[in-house]
BADREN-781883 format. One record per residue: y, z, x of N, C-alpha, C in turn; residue in one letter. Coordinates in pm, 1 decimal. Example, Ala and Ser with C-alpha at 12.3 -4.5 7.8 and 13.67 -1.06 7.14 Angstrom:
2
{nyy->-569.0&nzz->780.0&nxx->1319.0&cayy->-450.0&cazz->780.0&caxx->1230.0&cyy->-330.0&czz->780.0&cxx->1320.0&resn->A}
{nyy->-225.0&nzz->708.0&nxx->1285.0&cayy->-106.0&cazz->714.0&caxx->1367.0&cyy->3.0&czz->787.0&cxx->1290.0&resn->S}
This chain:
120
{nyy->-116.9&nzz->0.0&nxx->84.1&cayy->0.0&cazz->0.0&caxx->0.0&cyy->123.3&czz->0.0&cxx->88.7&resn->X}
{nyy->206.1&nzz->-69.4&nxx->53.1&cayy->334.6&cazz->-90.9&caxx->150.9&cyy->454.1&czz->-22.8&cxx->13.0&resn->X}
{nyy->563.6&nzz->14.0&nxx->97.5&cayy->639.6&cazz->121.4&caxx->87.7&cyy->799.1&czz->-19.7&cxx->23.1&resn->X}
{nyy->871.8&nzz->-15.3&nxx->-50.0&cayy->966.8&cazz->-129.1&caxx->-64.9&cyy->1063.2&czz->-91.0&cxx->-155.1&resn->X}
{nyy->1140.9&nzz->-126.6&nxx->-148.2&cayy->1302.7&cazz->-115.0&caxx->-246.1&cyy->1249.9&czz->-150.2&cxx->-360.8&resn->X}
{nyy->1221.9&nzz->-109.9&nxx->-489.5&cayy->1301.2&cazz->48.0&caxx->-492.3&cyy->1238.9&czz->149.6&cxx->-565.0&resn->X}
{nyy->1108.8&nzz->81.1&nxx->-473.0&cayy->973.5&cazz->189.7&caxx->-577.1&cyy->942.8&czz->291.5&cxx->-496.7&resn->X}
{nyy->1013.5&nzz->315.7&nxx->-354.3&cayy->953.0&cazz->409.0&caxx->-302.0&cyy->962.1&czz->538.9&cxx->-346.4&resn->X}
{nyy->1019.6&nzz->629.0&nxx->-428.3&cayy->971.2&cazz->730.9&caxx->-508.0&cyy->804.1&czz->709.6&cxx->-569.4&resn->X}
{nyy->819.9&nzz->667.4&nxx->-658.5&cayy->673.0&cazz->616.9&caxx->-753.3&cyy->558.8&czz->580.8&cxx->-649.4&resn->X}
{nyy->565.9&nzz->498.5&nxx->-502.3&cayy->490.1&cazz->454.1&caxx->-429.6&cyy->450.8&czz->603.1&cxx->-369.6&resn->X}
{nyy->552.3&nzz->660.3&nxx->-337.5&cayy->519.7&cazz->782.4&caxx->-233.1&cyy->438.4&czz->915.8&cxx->-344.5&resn->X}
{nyy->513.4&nzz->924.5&nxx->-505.8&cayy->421.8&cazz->966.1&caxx->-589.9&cyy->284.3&czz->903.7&cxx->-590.6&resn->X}
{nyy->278.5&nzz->809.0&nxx->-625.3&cayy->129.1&cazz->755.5&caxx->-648.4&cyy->36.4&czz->785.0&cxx->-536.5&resn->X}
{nyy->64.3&nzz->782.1&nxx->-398.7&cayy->-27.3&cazz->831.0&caxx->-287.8&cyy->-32.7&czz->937.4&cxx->-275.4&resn->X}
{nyy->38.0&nzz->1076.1&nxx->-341.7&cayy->-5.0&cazz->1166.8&caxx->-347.1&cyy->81.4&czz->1277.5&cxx->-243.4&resn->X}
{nyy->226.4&nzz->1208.4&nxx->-248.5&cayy->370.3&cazz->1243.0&caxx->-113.0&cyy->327.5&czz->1224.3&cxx->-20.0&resn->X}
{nyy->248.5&nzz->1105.3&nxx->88.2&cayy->274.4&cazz->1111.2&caxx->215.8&cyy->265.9&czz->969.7&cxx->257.8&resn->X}
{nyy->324.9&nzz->948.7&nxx->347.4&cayy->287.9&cazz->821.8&caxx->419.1&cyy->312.2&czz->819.3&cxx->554.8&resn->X}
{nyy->208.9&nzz->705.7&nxx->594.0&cayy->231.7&cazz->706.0&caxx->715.6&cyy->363.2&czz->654.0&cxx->832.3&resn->X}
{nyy->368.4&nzz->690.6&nxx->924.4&cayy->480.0&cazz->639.5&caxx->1009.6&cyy->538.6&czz->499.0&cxx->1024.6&resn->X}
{nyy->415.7&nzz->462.3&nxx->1010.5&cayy->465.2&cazz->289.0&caxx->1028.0&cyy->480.0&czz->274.3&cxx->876.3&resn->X}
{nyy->437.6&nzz->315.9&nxx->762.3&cayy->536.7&cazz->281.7&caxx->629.9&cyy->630.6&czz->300.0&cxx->635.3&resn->X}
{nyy->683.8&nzz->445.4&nxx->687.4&cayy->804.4&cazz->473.1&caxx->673.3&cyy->904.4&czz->401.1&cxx->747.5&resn->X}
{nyy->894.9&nzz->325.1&nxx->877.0&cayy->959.7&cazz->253.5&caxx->961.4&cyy->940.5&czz->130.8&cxx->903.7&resn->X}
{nyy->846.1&nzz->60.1&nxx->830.9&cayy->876.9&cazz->-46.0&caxx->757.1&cyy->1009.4&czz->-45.1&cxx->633.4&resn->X}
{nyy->1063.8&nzz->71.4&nxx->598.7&cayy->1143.6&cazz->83.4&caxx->461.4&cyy->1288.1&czz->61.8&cxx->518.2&resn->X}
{nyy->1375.7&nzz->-48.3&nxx->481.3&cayy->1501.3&cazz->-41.3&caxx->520.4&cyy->1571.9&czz->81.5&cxx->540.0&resn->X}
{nyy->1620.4&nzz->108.8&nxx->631.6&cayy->1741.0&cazz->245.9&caxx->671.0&cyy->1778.4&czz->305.8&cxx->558.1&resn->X}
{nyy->1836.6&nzz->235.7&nxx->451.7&cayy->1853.0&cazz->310.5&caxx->347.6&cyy->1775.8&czz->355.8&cxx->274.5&resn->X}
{nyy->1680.1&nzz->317.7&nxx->236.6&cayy->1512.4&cazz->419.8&caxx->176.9&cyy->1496.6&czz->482.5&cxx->244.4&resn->X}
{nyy->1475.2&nzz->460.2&nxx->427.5&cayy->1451.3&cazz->591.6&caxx->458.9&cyy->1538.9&czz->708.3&cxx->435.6&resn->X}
{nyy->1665.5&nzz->689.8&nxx->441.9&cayy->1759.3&cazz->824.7&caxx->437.2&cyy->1722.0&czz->867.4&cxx->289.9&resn->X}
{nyy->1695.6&nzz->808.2&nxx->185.9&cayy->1685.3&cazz->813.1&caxx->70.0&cyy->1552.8&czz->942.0&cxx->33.0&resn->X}
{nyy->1418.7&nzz->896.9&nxx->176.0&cayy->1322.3&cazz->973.5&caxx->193.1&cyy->1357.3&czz->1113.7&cxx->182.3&resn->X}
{nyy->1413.3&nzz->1104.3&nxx->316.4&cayy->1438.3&cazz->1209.2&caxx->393.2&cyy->1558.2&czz->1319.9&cxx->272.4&resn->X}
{nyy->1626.9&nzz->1252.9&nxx->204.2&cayy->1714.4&cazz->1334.8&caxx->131.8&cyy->1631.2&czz->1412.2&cxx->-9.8&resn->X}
{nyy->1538.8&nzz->1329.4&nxx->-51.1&cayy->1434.6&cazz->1367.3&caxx->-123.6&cyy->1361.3&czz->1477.6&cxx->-65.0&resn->X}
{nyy->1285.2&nzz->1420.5&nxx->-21.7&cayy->1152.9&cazz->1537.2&caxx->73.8&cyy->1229.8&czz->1677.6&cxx->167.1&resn->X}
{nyy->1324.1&nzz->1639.5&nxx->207.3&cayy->1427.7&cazz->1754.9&caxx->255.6&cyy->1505.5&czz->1848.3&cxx->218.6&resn->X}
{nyy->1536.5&nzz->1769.2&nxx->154.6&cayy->1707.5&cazz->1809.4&caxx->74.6&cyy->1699.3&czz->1845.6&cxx->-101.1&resn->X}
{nyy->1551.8&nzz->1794.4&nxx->-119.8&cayy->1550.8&cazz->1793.3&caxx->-287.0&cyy->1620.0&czz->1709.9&cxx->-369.9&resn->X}
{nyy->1698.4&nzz->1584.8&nxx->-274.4&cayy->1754.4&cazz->1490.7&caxx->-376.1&cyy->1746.0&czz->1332.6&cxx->-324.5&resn->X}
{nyy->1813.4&nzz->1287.4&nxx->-402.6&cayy->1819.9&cazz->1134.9&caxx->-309.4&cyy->1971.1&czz->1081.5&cxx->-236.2&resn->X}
{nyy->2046.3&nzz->1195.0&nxx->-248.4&cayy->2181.9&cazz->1159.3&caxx->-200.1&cyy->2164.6&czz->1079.3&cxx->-108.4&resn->X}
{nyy->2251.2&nzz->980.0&nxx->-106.7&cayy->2219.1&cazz->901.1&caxx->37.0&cyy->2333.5&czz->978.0&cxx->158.3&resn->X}
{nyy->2253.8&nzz->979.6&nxx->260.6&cayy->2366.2&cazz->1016.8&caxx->332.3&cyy->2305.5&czz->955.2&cxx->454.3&resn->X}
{nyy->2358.7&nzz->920.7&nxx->553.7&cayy->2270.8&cazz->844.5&caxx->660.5&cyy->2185.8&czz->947.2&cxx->799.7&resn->X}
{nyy->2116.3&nzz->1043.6&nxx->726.8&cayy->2010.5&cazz->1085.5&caxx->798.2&cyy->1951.4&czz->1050.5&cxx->937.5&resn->X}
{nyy->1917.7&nzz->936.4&nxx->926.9&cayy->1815.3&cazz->825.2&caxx->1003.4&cyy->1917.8&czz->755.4&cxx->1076.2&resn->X}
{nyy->2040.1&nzz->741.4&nxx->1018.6&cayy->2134.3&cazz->657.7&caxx->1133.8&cyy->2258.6&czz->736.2&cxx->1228.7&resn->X}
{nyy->2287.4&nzz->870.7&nxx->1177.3&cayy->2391.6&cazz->924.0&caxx->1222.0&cyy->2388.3&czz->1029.4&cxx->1258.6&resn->X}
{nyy->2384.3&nzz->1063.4&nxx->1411.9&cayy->2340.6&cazz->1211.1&caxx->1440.4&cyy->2431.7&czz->1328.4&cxx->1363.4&resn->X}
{nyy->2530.7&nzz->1312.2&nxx->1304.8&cayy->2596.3&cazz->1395.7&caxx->1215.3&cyy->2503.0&czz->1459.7&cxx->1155.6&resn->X}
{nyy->2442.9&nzz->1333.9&nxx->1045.0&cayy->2384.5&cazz->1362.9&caxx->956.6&cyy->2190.0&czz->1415.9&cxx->993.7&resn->X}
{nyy->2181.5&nzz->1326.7&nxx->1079.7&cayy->2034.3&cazz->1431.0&caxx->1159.0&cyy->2038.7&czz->1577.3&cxx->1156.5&resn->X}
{nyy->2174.4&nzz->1600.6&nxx->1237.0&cayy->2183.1&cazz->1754.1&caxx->1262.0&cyy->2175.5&czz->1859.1&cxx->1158.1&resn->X}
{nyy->2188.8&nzz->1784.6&nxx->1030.7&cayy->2167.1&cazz->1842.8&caxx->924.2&cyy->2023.1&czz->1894.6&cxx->905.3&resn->X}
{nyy->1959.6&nzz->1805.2&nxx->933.0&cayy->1772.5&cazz->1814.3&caxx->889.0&cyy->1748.4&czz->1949.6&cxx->1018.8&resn->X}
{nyy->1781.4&nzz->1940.8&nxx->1101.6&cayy->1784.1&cazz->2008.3&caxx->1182.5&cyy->1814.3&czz->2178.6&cxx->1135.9&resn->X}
{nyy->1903.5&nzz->2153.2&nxx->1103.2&cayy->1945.9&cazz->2288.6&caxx->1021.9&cyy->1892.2&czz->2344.1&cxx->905.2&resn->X}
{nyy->1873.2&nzz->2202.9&nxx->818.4&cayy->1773.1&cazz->2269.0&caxx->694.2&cyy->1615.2&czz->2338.0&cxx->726.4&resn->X}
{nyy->1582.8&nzz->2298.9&nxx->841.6&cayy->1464.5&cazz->2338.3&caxx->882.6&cyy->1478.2&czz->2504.9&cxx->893.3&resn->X}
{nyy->1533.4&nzz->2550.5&nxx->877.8&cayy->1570.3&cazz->2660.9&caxx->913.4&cyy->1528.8&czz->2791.6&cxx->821.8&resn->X}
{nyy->1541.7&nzz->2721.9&nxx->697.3&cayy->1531.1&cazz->2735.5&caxx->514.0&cyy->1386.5&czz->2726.1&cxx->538.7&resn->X}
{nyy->1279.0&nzz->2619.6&nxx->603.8&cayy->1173.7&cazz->2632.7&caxx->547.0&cyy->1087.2&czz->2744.5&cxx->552.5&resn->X}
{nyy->1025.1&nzz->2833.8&nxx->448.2&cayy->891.1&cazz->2897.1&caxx->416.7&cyy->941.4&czz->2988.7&cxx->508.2&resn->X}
{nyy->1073.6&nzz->3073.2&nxx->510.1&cayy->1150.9&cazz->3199.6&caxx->573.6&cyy->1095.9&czz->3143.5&cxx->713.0&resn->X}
{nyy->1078.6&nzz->3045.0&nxx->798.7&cayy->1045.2&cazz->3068.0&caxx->902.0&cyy->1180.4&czz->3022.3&cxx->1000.8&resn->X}
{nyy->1211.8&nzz->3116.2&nxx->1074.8&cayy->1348.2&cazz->3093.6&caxx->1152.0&cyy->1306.7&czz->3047.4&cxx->1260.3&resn->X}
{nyy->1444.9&nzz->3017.6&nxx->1341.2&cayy->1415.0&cazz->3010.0&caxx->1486.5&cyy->1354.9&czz->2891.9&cxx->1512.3&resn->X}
{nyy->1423.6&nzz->2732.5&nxx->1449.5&cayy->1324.1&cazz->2607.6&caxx->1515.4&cyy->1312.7&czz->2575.1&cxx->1632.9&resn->X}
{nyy->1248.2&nzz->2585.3&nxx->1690.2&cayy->1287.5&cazz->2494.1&caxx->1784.3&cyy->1286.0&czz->2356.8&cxx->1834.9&resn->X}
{nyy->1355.3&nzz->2321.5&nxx->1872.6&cayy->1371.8&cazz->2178.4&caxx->1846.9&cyy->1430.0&czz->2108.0&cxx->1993.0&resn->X}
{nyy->1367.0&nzz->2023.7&nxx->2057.6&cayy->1362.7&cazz->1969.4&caxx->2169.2&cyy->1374.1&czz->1792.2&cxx->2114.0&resn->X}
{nyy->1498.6&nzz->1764.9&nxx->2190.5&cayy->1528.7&cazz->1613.2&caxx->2175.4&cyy->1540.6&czz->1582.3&cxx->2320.7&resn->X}
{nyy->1528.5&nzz->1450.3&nxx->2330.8&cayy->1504.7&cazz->1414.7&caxx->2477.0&cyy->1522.4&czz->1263.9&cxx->2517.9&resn->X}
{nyy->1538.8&nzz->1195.7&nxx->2638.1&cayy->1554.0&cazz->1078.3&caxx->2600.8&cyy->1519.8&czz->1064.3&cxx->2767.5&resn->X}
{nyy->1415.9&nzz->901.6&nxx->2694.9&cayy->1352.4&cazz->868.0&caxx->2861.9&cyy->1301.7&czz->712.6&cxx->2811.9&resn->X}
{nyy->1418.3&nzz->656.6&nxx->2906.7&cayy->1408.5&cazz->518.2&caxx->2930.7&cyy->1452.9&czz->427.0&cxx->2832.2&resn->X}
{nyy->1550.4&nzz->500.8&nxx->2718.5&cayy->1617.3&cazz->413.2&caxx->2656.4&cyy->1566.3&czz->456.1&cxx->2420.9&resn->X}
{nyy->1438.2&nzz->531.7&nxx->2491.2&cayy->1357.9&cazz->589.2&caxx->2387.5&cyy->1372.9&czz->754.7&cxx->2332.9&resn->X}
{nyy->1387.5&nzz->799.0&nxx->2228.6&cayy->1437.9&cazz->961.6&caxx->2173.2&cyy->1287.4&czz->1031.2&cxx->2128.5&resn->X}
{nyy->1261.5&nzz->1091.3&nxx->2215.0&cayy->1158.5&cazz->1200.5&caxx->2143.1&cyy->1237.9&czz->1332.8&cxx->2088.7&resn->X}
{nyy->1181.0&nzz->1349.3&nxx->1984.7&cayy->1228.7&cazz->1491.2&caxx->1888.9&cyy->1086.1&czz->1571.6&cxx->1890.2&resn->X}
{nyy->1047.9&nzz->1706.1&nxx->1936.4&cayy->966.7&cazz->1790.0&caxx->1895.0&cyy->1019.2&czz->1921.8&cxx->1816.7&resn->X}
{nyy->909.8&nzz->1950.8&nxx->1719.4&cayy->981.7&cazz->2027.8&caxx->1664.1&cyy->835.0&czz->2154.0&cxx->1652.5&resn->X}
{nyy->889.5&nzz->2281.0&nxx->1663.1&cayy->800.2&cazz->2367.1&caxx->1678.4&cyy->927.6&czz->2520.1&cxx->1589.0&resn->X}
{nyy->828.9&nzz->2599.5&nxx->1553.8&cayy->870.1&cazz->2700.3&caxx->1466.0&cyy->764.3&czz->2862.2&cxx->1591.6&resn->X}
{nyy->829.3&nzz->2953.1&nxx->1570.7&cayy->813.5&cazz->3087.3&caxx->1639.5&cyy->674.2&czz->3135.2&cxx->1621.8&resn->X}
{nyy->659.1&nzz->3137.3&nxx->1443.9&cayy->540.0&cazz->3164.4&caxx->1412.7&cyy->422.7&czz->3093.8&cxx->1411.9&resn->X}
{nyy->453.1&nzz->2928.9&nxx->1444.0&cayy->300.0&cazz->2866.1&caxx->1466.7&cyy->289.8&czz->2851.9&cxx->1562.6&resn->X}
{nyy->181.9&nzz->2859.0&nxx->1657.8&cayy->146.6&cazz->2803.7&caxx->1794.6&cyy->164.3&czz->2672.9&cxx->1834.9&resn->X}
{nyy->164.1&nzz->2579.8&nxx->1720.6&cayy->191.8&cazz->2396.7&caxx->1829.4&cyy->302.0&czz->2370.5&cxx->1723.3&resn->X}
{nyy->291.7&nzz->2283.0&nxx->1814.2&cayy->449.6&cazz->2198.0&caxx->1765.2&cyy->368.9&czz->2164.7&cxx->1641.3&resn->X}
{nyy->498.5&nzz->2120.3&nxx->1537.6&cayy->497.2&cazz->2078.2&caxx->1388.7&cyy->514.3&czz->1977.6&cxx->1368.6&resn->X}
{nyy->603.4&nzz->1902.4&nxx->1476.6&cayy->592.2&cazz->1728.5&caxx->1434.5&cyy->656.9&czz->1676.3&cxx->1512.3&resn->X}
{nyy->621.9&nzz->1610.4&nxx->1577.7&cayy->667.5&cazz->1507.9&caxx->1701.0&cyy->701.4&czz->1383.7&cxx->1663.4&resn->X}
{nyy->764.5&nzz->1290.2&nxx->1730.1&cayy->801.9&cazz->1158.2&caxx->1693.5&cyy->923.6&czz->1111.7&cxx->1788.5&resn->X}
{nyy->855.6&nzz->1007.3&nxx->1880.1&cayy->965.5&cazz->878.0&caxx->1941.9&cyy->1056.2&czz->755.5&cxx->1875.6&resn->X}
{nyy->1142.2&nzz->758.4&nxx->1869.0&cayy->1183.5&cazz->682.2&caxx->1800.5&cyy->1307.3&czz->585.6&cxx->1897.9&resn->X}
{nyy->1385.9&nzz->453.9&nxx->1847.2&cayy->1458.0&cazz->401.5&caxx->1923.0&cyy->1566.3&czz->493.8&cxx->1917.2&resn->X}
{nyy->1613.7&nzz->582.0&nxx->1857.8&cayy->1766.1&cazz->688.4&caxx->1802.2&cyy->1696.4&czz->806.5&cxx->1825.6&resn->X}
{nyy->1781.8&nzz->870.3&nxx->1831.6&cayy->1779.3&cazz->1072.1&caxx->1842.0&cyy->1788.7&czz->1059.7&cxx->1722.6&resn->X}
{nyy->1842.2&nzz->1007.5&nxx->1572.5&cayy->1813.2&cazz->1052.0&caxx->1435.2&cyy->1755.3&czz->987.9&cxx->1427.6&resn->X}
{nyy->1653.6&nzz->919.7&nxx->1422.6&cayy->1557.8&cazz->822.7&caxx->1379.4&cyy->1438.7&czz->999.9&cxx->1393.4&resn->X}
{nyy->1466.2&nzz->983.6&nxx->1519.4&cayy->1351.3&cazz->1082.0&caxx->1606.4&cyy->1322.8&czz->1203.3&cxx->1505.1&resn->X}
{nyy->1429.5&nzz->1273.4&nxx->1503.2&cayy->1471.1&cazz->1348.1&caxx->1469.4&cyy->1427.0&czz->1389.5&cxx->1295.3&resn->X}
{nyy->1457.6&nzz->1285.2&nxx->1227.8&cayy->1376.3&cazz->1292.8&caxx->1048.5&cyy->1263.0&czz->1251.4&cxx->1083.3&resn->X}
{nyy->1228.9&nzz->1182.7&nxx->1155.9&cayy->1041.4&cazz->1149.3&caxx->1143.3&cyy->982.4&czz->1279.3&cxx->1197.6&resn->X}
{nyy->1006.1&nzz->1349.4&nxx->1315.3&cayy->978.6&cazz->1470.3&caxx->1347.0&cyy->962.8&czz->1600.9&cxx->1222.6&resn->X}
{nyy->1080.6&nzz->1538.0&nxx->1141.8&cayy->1078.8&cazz->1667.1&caxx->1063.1&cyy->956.8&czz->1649.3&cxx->950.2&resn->X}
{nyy->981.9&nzz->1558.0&nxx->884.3&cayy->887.4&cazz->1464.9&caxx->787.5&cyy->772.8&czz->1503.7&cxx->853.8&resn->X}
{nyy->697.4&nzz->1501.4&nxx->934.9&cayy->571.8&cazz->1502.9&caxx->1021.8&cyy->537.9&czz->1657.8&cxx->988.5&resn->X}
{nyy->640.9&nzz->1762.2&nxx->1039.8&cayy->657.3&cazz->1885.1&caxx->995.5&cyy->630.1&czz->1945.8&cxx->872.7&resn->X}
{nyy->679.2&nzz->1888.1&nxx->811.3&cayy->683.7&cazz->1898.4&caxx->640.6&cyy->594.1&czz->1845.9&cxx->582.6&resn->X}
{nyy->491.6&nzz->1730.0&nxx->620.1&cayy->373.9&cazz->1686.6&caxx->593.5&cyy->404.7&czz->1581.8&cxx->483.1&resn->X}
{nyy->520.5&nzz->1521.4&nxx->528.5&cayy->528.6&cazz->1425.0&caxx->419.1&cyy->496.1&czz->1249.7&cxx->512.2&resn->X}
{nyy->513.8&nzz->1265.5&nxx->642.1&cayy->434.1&cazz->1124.8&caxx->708.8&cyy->316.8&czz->1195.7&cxx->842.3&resn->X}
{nyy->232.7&nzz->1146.2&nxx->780.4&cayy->70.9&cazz->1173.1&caxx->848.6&cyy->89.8&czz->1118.2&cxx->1013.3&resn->X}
């Protein structure tokens, strides 16, 4: 099943909330932020998530809220032109969701998404 304007609500319902990475990188920039404002945020506001570290830094912060667990930690990094985001919490032992991406916000919502168990 492929992921497309402008069923991805209903698509991502029908599989049962998750998809994989390469769906989600198949969905124009704006579905993804659309994702990420859903599965994150509880809405679909668009706000550019996925394109604007402004708006990354946000996901970053909401993580903060999840399941009382404080203290993310969160490691961004950049090697050779490429953004890894890891993201790890106090109380679990491994990281929660990793993800390279071409952007530090790209990186950065797929990391979290991965976290949150909404892309496998």
């Amino acid at each position: 099943m492929t992921f497309s304007t402008p069923s991805t609500v209903t698509s991502l319902e029908t599989k049962g909330g998750s998809m994989t990475e390469s769906e989600f990188l198949a969905l124009e920039p704006r579905e993804r932020d659309k994702v990420v404002g859903r599965e994150l945020f509880g809405n679909e506001q668009w706000w550019k998530y996925t394109q604007d570290i402004r708006f990354a830094w946000q996901v970053v912060e909401k993580m903060r809220e999840w399941d009382g667990c404080m203290n993310p930690e969160v490691e961004i990094r950049s090697d050779m032109g490429r953004w890894t985001c890891a993201i790890g919490f106090e109380a679990w032992a491994a990281i929660s969701g990793e993800a390279t991406a071409d952007t530090a916000p790209l990186a950065i919502c797929i990391a979290a998404l991965k976290a949150k168990g909404v892309i496998e």
